[in-house]
C-alpha positions as CSV (number, residue, x, y, z in Angstrom):
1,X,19.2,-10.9,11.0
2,X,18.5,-7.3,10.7
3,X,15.9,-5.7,8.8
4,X,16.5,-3.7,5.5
5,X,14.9,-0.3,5.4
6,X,14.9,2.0,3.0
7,X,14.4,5.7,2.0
8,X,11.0,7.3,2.3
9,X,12.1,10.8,0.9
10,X,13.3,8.6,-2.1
11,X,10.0,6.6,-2.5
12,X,8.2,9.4,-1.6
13,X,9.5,10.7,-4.8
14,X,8.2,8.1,-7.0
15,X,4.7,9.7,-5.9
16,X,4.9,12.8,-7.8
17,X,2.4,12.9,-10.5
18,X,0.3,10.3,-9.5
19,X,-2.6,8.5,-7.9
20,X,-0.4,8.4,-4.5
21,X,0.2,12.3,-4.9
22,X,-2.8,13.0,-5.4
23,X,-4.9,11.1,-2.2
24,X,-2.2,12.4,-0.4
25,X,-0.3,9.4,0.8
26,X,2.8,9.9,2.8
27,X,5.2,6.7,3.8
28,X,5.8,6.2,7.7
29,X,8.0,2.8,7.3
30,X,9.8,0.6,5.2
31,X,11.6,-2.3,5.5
32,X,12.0,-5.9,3.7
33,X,8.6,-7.9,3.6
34,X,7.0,-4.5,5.4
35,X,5.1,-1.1,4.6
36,X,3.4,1.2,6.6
37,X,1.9,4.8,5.4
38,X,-0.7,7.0,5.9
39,X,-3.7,8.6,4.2
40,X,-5.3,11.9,5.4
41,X,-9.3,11.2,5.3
42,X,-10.2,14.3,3.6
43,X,-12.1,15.3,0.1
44,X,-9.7,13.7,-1.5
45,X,-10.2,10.9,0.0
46,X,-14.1,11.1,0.4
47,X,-17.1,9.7,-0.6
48,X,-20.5,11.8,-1.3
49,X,-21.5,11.1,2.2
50,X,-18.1,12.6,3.3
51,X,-16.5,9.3,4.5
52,X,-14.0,7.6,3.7
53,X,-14.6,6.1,0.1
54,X,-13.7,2.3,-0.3
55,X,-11.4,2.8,-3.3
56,X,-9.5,5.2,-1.7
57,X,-8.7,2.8,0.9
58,X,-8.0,0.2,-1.6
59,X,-5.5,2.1,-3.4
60,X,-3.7,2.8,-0.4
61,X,-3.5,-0.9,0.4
62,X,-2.6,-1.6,-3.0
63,X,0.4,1.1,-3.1
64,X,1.6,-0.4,-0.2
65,X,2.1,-4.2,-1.5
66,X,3.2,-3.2,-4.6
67,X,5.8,-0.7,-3.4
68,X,6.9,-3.2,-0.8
69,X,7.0,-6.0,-3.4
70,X,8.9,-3.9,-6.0
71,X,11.8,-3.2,-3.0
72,X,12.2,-7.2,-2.9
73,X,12.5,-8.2,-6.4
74,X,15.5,-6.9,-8.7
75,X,13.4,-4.3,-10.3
76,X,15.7,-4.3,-13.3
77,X,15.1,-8.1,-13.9
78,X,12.0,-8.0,-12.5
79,X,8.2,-5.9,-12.8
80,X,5.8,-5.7,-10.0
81,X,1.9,-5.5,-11.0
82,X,-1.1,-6.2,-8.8
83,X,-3.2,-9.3,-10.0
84,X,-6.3,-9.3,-6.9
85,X,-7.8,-7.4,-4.7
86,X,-10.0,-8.0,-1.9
87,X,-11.4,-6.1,1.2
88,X,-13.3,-6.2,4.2
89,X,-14.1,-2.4,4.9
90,X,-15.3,-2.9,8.5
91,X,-16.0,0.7,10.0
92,X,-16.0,4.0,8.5
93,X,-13.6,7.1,9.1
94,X,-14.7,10.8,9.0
95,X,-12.1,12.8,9.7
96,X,-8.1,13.1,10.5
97,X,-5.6,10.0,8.9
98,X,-5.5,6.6,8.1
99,X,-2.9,4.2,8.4
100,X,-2.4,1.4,6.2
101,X,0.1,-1.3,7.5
102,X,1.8,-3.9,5.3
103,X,2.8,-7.4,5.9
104,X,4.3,-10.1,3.1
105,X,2.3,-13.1,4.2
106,X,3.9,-15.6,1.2
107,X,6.9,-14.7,-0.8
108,X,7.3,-17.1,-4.3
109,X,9.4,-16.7,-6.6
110,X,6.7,-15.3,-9.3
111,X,3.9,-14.9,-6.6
112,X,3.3,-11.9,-3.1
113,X,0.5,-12.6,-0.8
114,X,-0.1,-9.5,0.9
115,X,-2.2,-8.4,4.2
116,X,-3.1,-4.9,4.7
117,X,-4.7,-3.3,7.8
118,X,-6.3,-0.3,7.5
119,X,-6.5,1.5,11.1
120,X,-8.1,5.0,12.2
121,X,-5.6,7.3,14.6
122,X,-7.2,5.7,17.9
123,X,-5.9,2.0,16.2
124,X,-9.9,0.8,15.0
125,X,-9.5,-1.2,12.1
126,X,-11.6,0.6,9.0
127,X,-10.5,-2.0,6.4
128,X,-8.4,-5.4,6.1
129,X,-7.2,-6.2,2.8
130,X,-5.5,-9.1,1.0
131,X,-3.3,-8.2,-1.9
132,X,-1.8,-10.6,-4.8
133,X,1.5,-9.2,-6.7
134,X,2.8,-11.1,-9.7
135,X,6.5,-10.8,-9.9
136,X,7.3,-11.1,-13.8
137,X,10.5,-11.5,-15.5
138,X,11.4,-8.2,-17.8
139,X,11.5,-9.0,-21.7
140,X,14.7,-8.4,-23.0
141,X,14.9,-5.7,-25.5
């Protein structure tokens, strides 16, 4: 079966005016159960000791599972929203980008289970994450 990818000008889009627009986040891949972008560590991004903060990274790991869960779900049955968040930040970054990489690691019906790697441009892991989307049903209107 092949994998469904999708658009990253047209996500990319979706950034304007927000959080992702503003820590600079730029979309590298996306497919069905899979996201992969990229963060520039910069001050933006940094802390007052001009590394990479810890919330910065989480928010990049959180765009990516919730943007990959909202391009599974029928998004005009269905809202995404992030219910837990939880990281292991495991080495610091200084300089250059980050790259956040996405996998679906449970896919339920009103439940995502998300792992997110965090890696530096020589491939060290900075942060691993674990994401939880709830998948809730729209009220009608």
């Amino acid at each position: 079966m092949e994998q469904e990818t999708f658009d990253l000008a047209e996500l990319s889009k979706m950034n304007k005016g927000t959080l992702m627009e503003q820590l600079g986040i730029e979309y590298l891949e996306a497919g069905s159960g899979y996201m992969k972008a990229r963060m520039p560590v910069d001050e933006r991004t940094f802390q007052p000791m001009r590394i990479l903060h810890g919330g910065a990274t989480l928010a990049l790991a959180e765009t990516l599972a919730s943007i990959g869960s909202a391009l599974m779900v029928d998004r005009e049955k269905f809202d995404v929203k992030g219910q837990h968040v939880s990281a292991n930040h495991v080495r610091s970054a200084h300089s250059g980008w980050v790259i956040g990489e996405a996998k679906i690691m449970h896919r339920g019906r009103t439940s995502h289970i998300w792992n997110v790697d965090i890696k530096d441009e020589g491939n060290h892991l900075i942060s691993t994450c674990r994401i939880t989307i709830f998948v809730v049903k729209k009220k009608e209107r």
